[in-house]
C-alpha positions in Angstrom: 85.0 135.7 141.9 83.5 135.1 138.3 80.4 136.6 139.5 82.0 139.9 141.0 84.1 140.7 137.8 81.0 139.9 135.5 78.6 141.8 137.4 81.0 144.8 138.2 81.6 144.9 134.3 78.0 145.0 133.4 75.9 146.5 136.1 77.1 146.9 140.0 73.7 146.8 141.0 73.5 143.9 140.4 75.6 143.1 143.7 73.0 145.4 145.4 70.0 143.6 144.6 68.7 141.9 147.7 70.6 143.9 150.4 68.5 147.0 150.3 67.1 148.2 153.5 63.4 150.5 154.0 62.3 151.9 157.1 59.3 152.7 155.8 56.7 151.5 153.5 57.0 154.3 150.9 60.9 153.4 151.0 59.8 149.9 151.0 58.1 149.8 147.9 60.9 152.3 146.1 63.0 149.7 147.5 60.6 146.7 145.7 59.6 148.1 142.6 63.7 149.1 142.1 64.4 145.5 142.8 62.3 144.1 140.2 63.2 146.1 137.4 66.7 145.7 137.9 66.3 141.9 138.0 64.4 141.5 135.6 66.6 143.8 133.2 69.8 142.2 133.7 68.1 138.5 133.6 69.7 137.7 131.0 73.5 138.2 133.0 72.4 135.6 135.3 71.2 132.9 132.3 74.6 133.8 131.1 76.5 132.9 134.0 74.6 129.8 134.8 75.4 128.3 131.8 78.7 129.6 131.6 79.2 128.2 134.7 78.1 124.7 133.9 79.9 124.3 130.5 82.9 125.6 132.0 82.6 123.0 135.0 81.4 120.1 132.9 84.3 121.2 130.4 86.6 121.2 132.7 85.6 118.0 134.2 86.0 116.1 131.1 89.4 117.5 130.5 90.5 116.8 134.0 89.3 112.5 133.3 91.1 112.5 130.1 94.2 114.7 131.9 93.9 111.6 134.4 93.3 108.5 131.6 97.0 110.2 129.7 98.3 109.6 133.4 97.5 106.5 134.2 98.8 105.1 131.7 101.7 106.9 131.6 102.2 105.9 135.2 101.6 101.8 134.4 104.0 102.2 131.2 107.1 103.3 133.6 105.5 101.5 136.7 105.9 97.4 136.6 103.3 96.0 139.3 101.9 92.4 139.3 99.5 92.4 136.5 101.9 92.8 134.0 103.1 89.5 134.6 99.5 88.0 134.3 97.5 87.4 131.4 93.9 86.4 131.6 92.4 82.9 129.7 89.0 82.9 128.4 87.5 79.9 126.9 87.9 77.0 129.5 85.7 74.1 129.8 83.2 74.0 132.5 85.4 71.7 134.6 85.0 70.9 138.4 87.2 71.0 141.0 88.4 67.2 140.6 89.8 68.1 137.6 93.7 69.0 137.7 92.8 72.1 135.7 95.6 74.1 136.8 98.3 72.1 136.8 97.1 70.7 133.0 96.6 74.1 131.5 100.0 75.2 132.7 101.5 72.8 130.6 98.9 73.1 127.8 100.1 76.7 127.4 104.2 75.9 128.4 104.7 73.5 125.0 102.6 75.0 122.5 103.9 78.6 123.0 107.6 77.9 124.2 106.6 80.9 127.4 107.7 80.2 131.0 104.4 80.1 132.9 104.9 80.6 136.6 101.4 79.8 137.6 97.8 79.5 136.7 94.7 80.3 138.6 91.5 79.3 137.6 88.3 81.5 138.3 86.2 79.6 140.4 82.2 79.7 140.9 82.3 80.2 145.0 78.8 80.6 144.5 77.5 77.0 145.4 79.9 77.4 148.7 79.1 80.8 149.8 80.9 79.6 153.6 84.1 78.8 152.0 86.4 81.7 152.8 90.1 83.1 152.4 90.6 81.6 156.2 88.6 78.2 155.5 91.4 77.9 152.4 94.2 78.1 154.8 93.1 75.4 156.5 93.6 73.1 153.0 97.3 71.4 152.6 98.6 72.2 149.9 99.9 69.4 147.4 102.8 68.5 145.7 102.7 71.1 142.8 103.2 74.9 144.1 101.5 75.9 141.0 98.9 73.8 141.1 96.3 76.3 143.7 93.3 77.8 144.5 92.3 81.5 144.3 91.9 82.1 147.9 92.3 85.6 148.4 88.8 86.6 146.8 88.1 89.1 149.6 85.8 86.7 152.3 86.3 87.0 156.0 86.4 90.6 156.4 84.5 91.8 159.5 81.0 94.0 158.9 79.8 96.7 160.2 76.6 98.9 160.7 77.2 100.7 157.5 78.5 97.6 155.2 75.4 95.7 156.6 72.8 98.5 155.1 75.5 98.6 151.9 75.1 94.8 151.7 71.4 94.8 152.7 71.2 96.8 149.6 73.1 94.7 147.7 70.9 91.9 148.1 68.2 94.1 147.0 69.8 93.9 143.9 70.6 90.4 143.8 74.4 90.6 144.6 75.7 88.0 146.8 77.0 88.6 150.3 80.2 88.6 151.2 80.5 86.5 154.6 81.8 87.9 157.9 84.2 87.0 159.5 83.0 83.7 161.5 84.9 81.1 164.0 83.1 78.1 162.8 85.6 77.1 159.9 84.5 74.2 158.1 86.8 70.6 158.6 89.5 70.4 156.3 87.8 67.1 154.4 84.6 68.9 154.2 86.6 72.1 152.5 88.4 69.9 150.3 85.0 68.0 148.8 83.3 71.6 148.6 86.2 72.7 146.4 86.1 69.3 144.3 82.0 70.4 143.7 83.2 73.8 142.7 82.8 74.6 138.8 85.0 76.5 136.4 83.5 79.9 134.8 85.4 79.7 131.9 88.3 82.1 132.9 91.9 81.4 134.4 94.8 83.8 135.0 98.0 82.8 134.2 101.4 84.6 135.4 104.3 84.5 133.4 108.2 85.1 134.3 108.4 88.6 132.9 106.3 90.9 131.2 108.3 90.2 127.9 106.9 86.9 128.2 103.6 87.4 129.0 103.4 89.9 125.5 105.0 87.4 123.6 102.4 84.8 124.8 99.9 87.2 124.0 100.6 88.0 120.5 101.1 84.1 119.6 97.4 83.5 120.5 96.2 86.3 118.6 97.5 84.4 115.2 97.5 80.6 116.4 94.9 78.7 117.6 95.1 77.5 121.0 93.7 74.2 121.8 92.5 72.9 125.6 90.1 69.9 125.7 88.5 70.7 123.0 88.1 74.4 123.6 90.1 77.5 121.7 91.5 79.6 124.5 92.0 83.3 124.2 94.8 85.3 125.9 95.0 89.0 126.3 96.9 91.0 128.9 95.5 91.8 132.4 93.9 95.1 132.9 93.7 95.0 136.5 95.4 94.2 139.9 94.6 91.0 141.9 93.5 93.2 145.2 90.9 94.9 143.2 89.2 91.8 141.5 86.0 90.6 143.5 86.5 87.2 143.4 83.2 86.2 144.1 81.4 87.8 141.8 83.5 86.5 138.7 80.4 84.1 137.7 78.3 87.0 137.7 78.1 87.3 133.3 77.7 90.6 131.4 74.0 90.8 131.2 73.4 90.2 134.3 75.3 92.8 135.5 73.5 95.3 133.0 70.2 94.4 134.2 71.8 94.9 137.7 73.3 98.5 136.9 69.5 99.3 135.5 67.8 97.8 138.1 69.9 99.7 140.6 69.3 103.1 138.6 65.8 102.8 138.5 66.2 102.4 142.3 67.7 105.5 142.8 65.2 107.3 140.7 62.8 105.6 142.7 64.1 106.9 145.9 64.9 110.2 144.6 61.1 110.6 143.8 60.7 109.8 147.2 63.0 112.5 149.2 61.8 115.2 147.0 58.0 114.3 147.8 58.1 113.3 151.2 61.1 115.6 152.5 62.5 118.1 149.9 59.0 119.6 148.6 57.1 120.1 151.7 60.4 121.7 153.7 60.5 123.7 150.7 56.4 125.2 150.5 56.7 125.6 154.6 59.6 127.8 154.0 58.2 129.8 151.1 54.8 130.1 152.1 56.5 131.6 155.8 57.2 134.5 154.7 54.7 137.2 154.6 53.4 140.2 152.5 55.7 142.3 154.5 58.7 140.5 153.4 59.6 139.5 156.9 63.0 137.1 157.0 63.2 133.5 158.0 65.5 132.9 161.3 68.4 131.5 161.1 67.4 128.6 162.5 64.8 127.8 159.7 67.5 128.4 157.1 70.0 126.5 158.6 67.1 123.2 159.2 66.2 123.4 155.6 70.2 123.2 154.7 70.7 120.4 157.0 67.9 118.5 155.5 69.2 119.5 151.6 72.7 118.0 152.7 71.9 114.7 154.9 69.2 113.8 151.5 72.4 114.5 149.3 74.6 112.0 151.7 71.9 109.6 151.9 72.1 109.8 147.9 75.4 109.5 147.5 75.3 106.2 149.8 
């Protein structure tokens, strides 16, 4: 529609331009040289558009995330879900599994500042144990203390298929750890339990307070008094995210690690990019061009509609 108004307002031929038929060659080369002079006159419409169009789009795609961002958090503001009960520790000792880490820090944070703490979870290294999944955990009795509990829900067990196999086999690639499938042969309940006493701490727990009041006072008391756990000053600051879109597993993966990851997996693409253009893109493209003759005969359908399947299954592929 942008196109029609701007090239009705400068020059209608320019709709023409393409569409004109000869049916013979002195009308063929009227129809030619016409063609090219009008092109080439009103190149500079086109430039004009293209980049209209792109600024506009880009534009309007920034204005559309930051439209989004103002919702968002307009919508957590009047919306209460779980992680504005939580708040997320930083600055644990490297403790093991034997330790009561939980249950300690719970009581750590309870007296010094004066905040109902419902529950702490500690961030776990599943790394050592990749077999130890969310079904494996239920197979673990529970103690005494309610509070006192493992993160189990860090997104194991779930069944693969043919495309999360290539995803993950990609993964890999890229040095990410797999998540394992769904399996039958759950480890014993001792051998779980001594796999989660070898299990190390990455530093991080969440803790859940009674209300969201709470959790903010909590927060702000840390920020002005030190905090003391073994030996270690603990931070606190409010949780950003929900607890069903945390990968678990991944929490010992650190910050440079996953920036050589995120460059490594760019270079990748660029790599493979390269690739479809040379192998597929470039040579479907010079068939095509160098198919049509001096006498301006058309490509069939079927060419044209070949070369646009190819264009969009490399674009999917891509995208993957």
């Amino acid at each position: 529609l942008a196109w029609f108004v701007l090239a009705t307002s400068v020059d209608p031929d320019l709709l023409s331009v393409g569409f004109q038929r000869a049916n013979t060659p002195r009308e063929y080369c009227m129809v030619v040289h016409w063609g090219y002079a009008r092109q080439h006159a009103n190149l500079w419409v086109k430039w004009t558009f293209c980049l209209g169009a792109y600024f506009f789009s880009f534009g309007a795609a920034l204005f559309y995330a930051a439209f989004q961002e103002v919702r968002f958090h307009k919508l957590d503001a009047d919306t209460t879900t779980m992680m504005d009960f939580a708040a997320v520790c930083t600055g644990l000792p490297p403790l093991s599994g034997k330790d009561k880490v939980e249950r300690d820090l719970r009581t750590v944070i309870q007296d010094r500042l004066g905040q109902e703490v419902v529950g702490v979870s500690v961030c776990w290294d599943f790394s050592i144990h990749p077999e130890l999944s969310s079904e494996s955990l239920q197979e673990v009795p529970g103690d005494d203390d309610p509070n006192d509990a493992v993160v189990s829900s860090f997104g194991h067990g779930r069944k693969q298929g043919l495309l999360r196999k290539a995803l993950s086999f990609m993964d890999g690639m890229l040095g990410f750890p797999d998540c394992p499938s769904r399996s039958s042969d759950i480890p014993a309940a001792s051998d779980i339990e001594e796999m989660l006493k070898e299990l190390k701490c990455i530093g991080s727990a969440v803790v859940v307070f009674d209300s969201e009041v709470e959790r903010d006072r909590a927060v702000n008391v840390v920020q002005t008094e030190c905090l003391e756990f073994m030996g270690n000053t603990l931070k606190l600051h409010a949780c950003s995210y929900e607890p069903d879109t945390v990968l678990w597993h991944n929490l010992h993966v650190g910050q440079w690690t996953k920036r050589w990851r995120s460059l490594a997996g760019s270079l990748m693409l660029l790599v493979f990019l390269g690739l479809w253009v040379l192998l597929f893109f470039l040579p479907a493209t010079l068939y095509l061009q160098s198919f049509a003759n001096a006498m301006g005969n058309r490509l069939d359908m079927i060419y044209t509609g070949l070369f646009t399947l190819l264009v969009v299954a490399g674009n999917q592929i891509m995208y993957l």
